[in-house]
Each structure stands twice: as C-alpha cells, then as structure tokens.
C-alpha positions in Angstrom: -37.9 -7.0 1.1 -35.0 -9.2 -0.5 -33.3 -8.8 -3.7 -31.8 -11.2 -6.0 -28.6 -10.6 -7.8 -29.1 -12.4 -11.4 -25.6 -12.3 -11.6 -25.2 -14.8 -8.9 -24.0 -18.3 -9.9 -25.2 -21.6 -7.6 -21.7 -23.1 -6.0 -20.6 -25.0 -8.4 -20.8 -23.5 -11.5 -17.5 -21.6 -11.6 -16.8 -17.9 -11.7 -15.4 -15.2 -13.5 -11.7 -16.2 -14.5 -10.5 -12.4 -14.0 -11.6 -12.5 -10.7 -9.9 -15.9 -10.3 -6.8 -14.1 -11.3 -7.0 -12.0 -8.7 -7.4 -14.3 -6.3 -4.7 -16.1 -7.5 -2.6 -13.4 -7.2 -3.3 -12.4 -3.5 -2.6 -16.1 -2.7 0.5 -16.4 -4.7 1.9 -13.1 -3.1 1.1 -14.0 0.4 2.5 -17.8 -0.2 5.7 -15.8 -1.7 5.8 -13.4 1.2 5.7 -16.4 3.8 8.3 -18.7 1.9 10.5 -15.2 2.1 9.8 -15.2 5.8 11.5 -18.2 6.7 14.9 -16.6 5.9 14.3 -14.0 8.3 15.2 -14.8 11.9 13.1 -15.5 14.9 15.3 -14.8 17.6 12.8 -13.0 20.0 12.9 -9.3 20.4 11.2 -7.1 23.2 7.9 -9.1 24.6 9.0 -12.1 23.3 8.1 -11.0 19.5 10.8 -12.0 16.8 11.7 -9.5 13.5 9.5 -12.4 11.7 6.4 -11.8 13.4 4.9 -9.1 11.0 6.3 -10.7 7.9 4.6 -14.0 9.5 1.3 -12.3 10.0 1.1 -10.6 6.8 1.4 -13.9 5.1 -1.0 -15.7 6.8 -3.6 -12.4 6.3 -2.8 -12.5 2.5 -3.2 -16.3 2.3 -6.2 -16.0 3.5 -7.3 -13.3 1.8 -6.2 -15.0 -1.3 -8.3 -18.3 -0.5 -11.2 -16.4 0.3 -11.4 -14.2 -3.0 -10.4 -17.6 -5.2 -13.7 -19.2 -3.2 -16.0 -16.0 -3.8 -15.0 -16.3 -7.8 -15.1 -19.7 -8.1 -18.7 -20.2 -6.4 -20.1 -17.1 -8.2 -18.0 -14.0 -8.7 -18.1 -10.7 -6.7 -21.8 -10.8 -5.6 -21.7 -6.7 -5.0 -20.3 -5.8 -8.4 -22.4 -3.4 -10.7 -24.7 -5.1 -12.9 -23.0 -4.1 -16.0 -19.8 -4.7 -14.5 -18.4 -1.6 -16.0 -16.9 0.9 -13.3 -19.0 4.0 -12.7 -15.9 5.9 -12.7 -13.2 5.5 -15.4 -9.7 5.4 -13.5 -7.9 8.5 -13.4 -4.1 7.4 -14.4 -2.9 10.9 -13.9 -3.0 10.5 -9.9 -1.7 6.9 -10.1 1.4 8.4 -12.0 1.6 11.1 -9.7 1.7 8.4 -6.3 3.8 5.9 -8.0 6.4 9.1 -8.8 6.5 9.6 -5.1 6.8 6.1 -4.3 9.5 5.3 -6.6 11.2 8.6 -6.3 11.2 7.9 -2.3 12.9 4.5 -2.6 15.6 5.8 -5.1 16.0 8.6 -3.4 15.7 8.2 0.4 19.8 6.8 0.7 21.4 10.0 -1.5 18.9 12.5 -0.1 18.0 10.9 2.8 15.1 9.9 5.2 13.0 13.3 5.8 13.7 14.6 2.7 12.9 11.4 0.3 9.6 11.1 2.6 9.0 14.6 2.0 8.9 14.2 -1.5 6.7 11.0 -1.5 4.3 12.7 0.5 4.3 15.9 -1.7 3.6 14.0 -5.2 1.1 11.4 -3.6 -0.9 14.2 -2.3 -0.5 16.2 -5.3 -2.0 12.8 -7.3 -4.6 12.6 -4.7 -5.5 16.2 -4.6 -6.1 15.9 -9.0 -7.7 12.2 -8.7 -10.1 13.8 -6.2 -10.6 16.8 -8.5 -9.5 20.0 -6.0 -8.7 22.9 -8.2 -5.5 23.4 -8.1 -5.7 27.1 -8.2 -2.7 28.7 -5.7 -0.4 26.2 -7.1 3.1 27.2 -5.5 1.0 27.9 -1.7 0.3 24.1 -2.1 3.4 23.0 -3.1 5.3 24.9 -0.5 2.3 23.9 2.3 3.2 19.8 1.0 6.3 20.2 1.4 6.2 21.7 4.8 3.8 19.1 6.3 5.6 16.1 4.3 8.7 17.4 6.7 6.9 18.0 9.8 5.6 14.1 9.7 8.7 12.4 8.3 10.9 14.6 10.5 9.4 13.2 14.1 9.2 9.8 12.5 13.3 10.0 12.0 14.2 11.2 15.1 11.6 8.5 16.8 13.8 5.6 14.9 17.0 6.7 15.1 17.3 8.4 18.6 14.8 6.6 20.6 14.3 3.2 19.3 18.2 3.2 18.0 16.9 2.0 14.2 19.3 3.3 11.7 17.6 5.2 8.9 19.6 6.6 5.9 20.2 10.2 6.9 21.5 13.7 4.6 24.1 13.8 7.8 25.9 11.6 10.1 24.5 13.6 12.9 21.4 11.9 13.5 19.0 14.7 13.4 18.9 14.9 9.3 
C-alpha cells in the first residue's frame, strides 16, 4: 500500500523559498570553500595526495549537496517533512550554547592554554550541552565534571602526541617539550 504526500508539488511548480535558502546556502558555502582551495597548494604529499585534496573534496561534496537540496525545494520541498511542518520537538538552545561555548572557547583558547587542555575543555562543555539537550539528570554534578574532564584529556592527549611526535605536525602546546 502507497501513500501520497499532499504536500508534494509536480516539478515545476516551485518550492518552499526557506528551503531554497538553505540550499542556497550549502551551495554558496561549498562554491566559497572551493574558490578558497585554489590558494592552497598542490604540491603532492605521501601517495601522491596534495594538502588540497580534502579542501578539494569537501567542496565538491557541498556543491553537490547544495545543487541537490536547491533541486528538492525547487521541484516540491522536503517530501519527508511533518505535515504541519512544525518540529515535534522545540529546540533546546541551552545545549546549543553549551557546544558553541566549547567550540569557541577551544579556538580562543587552544594557542594560550594549549592543545590537550583547550580540547579538553571543548569536549567537557559539548558533552555537558549534550548530556542537558538529551535530558540526563545531572544529579552527581562535580563526579561528571571531573569524569569529562578526565576522558576530554585521555582523547586529546593521544591525538597530540600522534601529531606532534609521530606525524611531525606542530600543534600549539602549554610547553615547548612536545608532550603538553
């Protein structure tokens, strides 16, 4: 048994301009990120693969991307979209506030305090926003925040060491030694 969508539009007939908007915006930002990729060398690295070859393929991903959610808006709109087009959950800004803290905080942060500890902190406010958005009591409050922080180093700490000693990428350290 088949159901129709009412909300479906023949091709043709335009879309929803928010939704254009979006696709607009995923196929501005993955035009902007390939013109920005040009400036960025190709001189070929281990296997033959340049420091433009992510940048490259990220572009191309969000181009398309981009062209495929303009299409899908233009020839209908988002054909698995509620019917009432309301969301059946409200967004919870609280956790958004709480990850974009750790984001920001970790790219202010991460040259004065360093690698490990900056990713620490991102880690430790992004799950704390996650943890509320999800709606985990937060009863034993300092056990989680010390437990965070803990596995925030034990995962930034390996990837530091990883970049600096073994694959000789310089990451802003606390020290000059190398291991912090």
């Amino acid at each position: 048994m088949t159901t129709t969508n009412t909300k479906e539009r023949a091709p043709g007939q335009g879309g929803n301009w928010p939704q254009t908007l979006v696709g607009l915006g995923v196929l501005a930002t993955g035009l902007g990120l390939g013109w920005g990729a040009m400036g960025i060398s190709s001189d070929a690295g281990y296997s033959g693969i340049g420091p433009n070859f992510f940048p490259w393929m990220c572009a191309v991903v969000l181009t398309v991307c981009g062209a495929w959610i303009l299409w899908e808006a233009r020839t209908g709109g988002f054909r698995e979209m509620d019917e009432e087009g309301a969301p059946a959950h409200p967004p919870y800004w609280t956790g958004f506030v709480w990850v974009s803290a750790g984001l920001l905080l970790n790219a202010s942060l991460i040259t004065a305090i360093g690698f490990i500890l900056s990713c620490a902190l991102c880690y430790l406010l992004a799950v704390q926003g996650l943890r509320r958005a999800g709606g985990q009591p937060i009863a034993n409050a300092p056990r989680t925040w010390i437990v965070d922080v803990l596995v925030g180093l034990i995962i930034s700490a390996p990837v530091y060491w990883t970049f600096t000693k073994f694959l000789a990428i310089s990451l802003p350290g606390l020290t000059n030694s190398g291991w912090l």
